[in-house]
GUVOPA-73422 format. One record per residue: x, y negated, z of N, C-alpha, C in turn. Coordinates in steps of 0.001 Angstrom, whole numbers, plus 500000, padded with zeros to 6 digits. Each point is the difference from the previous one (the first is absolute). Layout:
// GUVOPA-73422
XYZXYZXYZ...
// end
This chain:
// GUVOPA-73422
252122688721722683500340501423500086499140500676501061499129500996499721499746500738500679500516501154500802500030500283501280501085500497501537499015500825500905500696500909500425499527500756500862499292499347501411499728499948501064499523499056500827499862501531501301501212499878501007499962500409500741499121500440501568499268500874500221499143499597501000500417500772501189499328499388501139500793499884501641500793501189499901499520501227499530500647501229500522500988500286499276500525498988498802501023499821499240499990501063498895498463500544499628500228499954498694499249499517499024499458500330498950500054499310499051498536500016499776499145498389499627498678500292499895499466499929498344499195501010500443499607500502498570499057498607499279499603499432501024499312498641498602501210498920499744500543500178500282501319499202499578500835499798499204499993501696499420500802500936498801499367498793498660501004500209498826499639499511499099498788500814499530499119499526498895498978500760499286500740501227499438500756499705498981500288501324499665500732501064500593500237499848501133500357500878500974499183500809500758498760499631499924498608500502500987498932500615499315499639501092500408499063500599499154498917499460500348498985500300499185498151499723499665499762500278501458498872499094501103499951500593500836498847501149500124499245500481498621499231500905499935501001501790500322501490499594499256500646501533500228500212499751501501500349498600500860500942500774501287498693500125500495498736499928499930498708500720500975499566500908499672500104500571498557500591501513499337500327500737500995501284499530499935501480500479501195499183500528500953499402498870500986499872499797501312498908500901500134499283500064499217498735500882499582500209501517500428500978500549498771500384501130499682500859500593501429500873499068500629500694500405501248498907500155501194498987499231500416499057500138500602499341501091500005499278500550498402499394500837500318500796501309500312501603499862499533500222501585499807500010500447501731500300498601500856500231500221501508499015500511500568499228498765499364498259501073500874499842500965500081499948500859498128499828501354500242500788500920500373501612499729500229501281500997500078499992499576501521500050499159500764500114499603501295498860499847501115499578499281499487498729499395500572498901501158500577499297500043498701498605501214499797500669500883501049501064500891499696500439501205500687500139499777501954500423498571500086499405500075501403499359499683500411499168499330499611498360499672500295499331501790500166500163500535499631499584501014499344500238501151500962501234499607500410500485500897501311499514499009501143499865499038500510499137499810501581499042500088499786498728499994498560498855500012500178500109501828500004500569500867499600499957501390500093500325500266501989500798499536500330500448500268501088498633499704501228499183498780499565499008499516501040498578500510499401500239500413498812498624501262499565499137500419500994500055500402500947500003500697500618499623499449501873500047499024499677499843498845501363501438500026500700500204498890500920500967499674500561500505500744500790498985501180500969500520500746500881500744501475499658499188500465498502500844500953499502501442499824499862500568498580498797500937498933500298500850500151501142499298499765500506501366500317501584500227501059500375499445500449500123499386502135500669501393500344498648499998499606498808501325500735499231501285499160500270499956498400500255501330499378500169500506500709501164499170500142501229500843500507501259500113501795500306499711500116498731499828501907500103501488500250500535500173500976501184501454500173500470500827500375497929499724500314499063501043500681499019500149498725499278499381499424500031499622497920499245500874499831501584500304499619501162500523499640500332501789500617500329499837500945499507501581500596499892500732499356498784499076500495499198500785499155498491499827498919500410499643498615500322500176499197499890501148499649500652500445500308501393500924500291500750501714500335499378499426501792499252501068499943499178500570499413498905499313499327499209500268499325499480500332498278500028499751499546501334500720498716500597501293500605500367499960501293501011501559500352500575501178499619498452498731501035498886501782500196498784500141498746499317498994498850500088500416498751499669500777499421500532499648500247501824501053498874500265501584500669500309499901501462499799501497500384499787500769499516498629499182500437499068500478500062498747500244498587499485499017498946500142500877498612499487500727499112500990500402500597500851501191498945500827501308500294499564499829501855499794501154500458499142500454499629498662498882500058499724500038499483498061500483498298500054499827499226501043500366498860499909501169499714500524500805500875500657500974499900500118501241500359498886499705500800499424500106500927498508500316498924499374498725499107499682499782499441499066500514498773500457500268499187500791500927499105500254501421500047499805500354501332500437501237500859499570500252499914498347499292500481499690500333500199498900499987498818498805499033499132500250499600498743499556501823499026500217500183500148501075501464499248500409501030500391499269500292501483500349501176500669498649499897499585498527498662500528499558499804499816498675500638498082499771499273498912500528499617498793499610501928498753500742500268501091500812501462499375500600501230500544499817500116501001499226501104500713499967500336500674498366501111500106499761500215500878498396500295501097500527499653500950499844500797501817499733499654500777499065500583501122499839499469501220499515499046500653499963498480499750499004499025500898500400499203498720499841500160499213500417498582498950500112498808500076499438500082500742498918498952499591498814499545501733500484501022500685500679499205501675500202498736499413501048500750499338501177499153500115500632498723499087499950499851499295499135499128499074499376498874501143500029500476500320498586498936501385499561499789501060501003500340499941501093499967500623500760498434499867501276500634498706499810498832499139500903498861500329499115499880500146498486499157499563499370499181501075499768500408501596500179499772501329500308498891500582499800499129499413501647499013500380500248498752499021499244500309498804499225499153499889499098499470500900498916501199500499499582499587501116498742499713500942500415500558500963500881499498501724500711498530499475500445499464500826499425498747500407500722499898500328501790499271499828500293499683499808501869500055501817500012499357500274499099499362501860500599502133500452499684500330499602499064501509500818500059500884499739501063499839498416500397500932499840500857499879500529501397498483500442499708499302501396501619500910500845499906499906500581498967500409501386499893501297500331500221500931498590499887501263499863499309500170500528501927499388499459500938500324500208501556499812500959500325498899501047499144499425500898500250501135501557499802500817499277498493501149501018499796501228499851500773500018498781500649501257499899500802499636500516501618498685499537500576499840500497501415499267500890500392499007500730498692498871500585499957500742501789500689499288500959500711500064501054500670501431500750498598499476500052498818500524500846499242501485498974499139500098498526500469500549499166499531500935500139499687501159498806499726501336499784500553500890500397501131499324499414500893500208499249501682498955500744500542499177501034499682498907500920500614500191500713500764501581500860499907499916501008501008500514499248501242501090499169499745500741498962501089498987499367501006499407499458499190498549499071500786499330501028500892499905501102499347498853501304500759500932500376501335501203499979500122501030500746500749499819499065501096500579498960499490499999499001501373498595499447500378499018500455499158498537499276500980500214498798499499499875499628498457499852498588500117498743500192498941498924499516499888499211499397499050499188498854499387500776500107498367499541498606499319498936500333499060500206500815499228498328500239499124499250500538500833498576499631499587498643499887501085500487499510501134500418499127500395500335499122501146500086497951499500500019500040501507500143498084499914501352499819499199501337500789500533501164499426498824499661499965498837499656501161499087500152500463498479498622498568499578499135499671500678499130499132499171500363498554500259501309499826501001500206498949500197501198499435498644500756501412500018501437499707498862498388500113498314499664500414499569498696500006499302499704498641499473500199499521501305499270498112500095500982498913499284501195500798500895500903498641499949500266500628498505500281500868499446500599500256498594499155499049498527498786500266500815498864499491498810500136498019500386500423499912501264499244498570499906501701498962500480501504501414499799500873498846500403500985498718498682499503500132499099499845499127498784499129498356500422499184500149500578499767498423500188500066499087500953501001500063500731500234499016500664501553499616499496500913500961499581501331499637499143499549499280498835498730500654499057499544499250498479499840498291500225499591500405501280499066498515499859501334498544500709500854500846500690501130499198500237500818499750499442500608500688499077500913499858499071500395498904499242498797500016499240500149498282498953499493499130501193499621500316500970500319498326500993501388500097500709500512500956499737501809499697500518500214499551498751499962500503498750500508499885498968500083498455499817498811499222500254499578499120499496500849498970501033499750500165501264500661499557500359502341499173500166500267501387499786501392500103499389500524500504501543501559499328500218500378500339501365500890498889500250499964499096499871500475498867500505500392499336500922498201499972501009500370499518501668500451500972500719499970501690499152500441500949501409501694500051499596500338499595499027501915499817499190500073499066501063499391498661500044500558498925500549500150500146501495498597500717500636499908500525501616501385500997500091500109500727499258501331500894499994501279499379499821500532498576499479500997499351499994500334499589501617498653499721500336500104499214501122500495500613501630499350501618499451500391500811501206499218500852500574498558499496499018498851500716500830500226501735500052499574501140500748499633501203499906499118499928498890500220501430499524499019500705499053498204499962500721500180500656500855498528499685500912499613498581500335500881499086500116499162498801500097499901499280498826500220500375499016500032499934498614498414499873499676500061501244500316498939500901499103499062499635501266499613499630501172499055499370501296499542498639499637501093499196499491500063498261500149499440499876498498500639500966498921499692498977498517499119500953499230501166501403500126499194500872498820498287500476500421499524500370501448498720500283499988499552498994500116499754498734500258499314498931499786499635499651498640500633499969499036499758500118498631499574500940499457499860501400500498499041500584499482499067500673500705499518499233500612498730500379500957498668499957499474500045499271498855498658500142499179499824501405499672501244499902498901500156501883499028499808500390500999500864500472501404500056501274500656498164499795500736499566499375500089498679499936500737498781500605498649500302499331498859499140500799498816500167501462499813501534500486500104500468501349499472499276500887501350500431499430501267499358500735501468498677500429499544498473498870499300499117500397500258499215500697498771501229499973499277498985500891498829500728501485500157501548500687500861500484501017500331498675500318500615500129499717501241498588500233500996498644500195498885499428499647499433498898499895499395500199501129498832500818500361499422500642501389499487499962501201501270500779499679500556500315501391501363498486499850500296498782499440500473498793500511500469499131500688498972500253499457498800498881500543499020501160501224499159500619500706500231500743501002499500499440500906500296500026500708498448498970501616500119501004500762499117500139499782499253500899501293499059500949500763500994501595499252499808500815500520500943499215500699501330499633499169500484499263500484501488499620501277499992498956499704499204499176501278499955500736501588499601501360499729499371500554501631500085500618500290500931500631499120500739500784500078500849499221500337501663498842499622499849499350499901501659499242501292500113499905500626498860499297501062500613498023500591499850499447497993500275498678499970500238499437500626501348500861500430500747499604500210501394499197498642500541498410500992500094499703498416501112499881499789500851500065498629500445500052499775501331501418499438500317500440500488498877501843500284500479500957499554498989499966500693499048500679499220498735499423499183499151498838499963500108499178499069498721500169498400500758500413499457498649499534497578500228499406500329499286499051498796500026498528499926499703500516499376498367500390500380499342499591500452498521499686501435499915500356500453500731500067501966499445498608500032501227499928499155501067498596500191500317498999500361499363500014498737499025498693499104499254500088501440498599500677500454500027500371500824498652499447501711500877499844499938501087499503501840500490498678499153499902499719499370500975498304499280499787499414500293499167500720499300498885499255499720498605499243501785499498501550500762500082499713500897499334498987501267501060499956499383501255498799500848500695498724499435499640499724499172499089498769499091499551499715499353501435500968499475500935499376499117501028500147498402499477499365499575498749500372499355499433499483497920500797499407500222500961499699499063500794501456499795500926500281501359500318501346499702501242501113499486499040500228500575499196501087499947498618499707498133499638499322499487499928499608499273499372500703498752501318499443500194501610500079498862500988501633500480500005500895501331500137500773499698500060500857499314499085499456499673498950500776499712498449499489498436500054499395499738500982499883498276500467501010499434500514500475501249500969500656499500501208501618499333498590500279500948499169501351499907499486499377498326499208498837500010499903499641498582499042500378498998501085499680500076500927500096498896501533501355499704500242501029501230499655501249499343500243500416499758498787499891500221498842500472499443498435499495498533500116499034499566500409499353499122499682500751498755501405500220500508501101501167499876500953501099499082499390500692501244499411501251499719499122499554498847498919499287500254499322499492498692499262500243498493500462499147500545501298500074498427500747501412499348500420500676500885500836501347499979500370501230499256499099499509500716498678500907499568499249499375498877499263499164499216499635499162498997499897500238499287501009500293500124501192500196499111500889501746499469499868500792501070500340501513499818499527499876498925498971499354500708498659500342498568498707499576498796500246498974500245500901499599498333499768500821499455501578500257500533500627501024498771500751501181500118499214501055500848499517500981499763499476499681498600498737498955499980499183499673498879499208500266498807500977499567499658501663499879499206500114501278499788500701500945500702500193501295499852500436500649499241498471499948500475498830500711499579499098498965498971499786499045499540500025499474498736499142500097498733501593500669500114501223500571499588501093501455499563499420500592501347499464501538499843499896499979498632498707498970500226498841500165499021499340499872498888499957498961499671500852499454498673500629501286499373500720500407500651500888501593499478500594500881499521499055500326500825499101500970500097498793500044498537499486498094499662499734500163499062499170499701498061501400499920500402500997499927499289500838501606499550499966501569500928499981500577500081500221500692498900498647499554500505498731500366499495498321499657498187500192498718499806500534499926498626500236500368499091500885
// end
């Protein structure tokens, strides 16, 4: 009888499969082919394309635009509304990840779709949507004007902007790892006496420290490269309201297409950041679980 044949990382190796289970290996280099090239040209080309545009020009132009005081405001402002906006969203989203995945009530499935929101709205509506609630002629316009408070064209209105568009993934990405998990050791920690907080300190964030560390860095990696929302809500004041997407976007359209270009590196340097980051996360978590299994089976014999 021909059997699957398990390999270290416990799954399944493809020369192992019976014959008629395995395709020609002319289609899977087809496959491999066809996925390759579409990356090159949809991924690839386009940033090659942007550092060789950005250094056009020699290295010192290059810098003369990374450290331009309005390249260094946006960059600025746009670290400040990152690191406001996803500590919040991860708290949200831990929040909400826990209710949904530990508890039955009323609504569950609202607030599911709820979470799920700002996938479907467009970024430019959900601007506007702040724009009719805090904007001068708004909702909340004359109130805000009375007491001296301001959120459109300001750091608040592009910070709530951020978190609206980018607070969906750190709950998405936790969810089916509570789910998956069940609630078992925190029932059994709760028989025993434990607090809710040392609950959720001792068992529940330890188990999901992978998810919540994936969901953290792709929120963040959303909140820096956000232009729609942003951009109705801030105004385009520069110096002042613009992150360096709405930078790279006045640049462009003053034809300073060299400055436009190094600052539209800088967002490649931290995408490419995030890349690594999270490439790094997977591959130690692999080696935590292919550790845990090695024990497992040290343990079986």
């Amino acid at each position: 009888m021909g059997g699957y044949v398990s390999n270290a990382g416990g799954g399944v190796s493809l020369e192992a499969r019976p014959p008629h289970l395995t395709e020609p290996k002319f289609v899977r280099w087809l496959l491999i082919g066809i996925a390759l090239l579409f990356l090159a040209v949809v991924l690839v080309l386009p940033l090659i394309v942007v550092i060789a545009e950005s250094l056009a020009k020699g290295f010192e132009v290059y810098l003369q635009s990374i450290v331009d005081e309005d390249a260094r405001s946006a960059v600025r402002l746009t670290l400040t509304t990152a690191a406001i906006a996803v500590p919040l969203n991860t708290a949200f989203g831990v929040a909400a990840a826990w209710a949904i995945t530990k508890f039955q009530f009323k609504g569950k499935q609202l607030l599911v779709t709820l979470i799920d929101l700002p996938f479907a709205v467009s970024p430019v509506i959900s601007g506007l949507v702040f724009v009719l609630l805090f904007g001068a002629q708004g909702l909340l316009g004359p109130w805000l004007a009375a007491h001296d408070v301001k959120i459109i064209f300001a750091l608040p209105g592009i910070v709530l902007a951020t978190m609206f568009v980018t607070f969906p993934f750190v709950a998405r990405e936790l969810i089916p790892v509570m789910q998956a998990q069940g609630s078992g050791e925190e029932e059994a920690a709760a028989s025993m006496g434990a607090s809710g907080w040392r609950i959720f300190w001792n068992i529940t964030l330890p188990n999901i420290k992978w998810g919540l560390l994936y969901g953290i860095i792709l929120c963040n990696a959303r909140a820096m490269g956000e232009f729609g929302a942003v951009s109705v809500v801030s105004g385009h004041i520069r110096g002042q309201t613009n992150t360096l997407p709405l930078h790279i976007e006045i640049l462009y359209n003053e034809y300073q297409f060299t400055a436009s270009f190094a600052a539209s590196s800088l967002l490649v340097l931290l995408a490419l950041a995030t890349l690594l980051a999270k490439s790094a996360l997977e591959w130690k978590h692999r080696r935590e679980l292919e550790r845990g299994n090695k024990g497992d089976e040290s343990h079986a014999h």
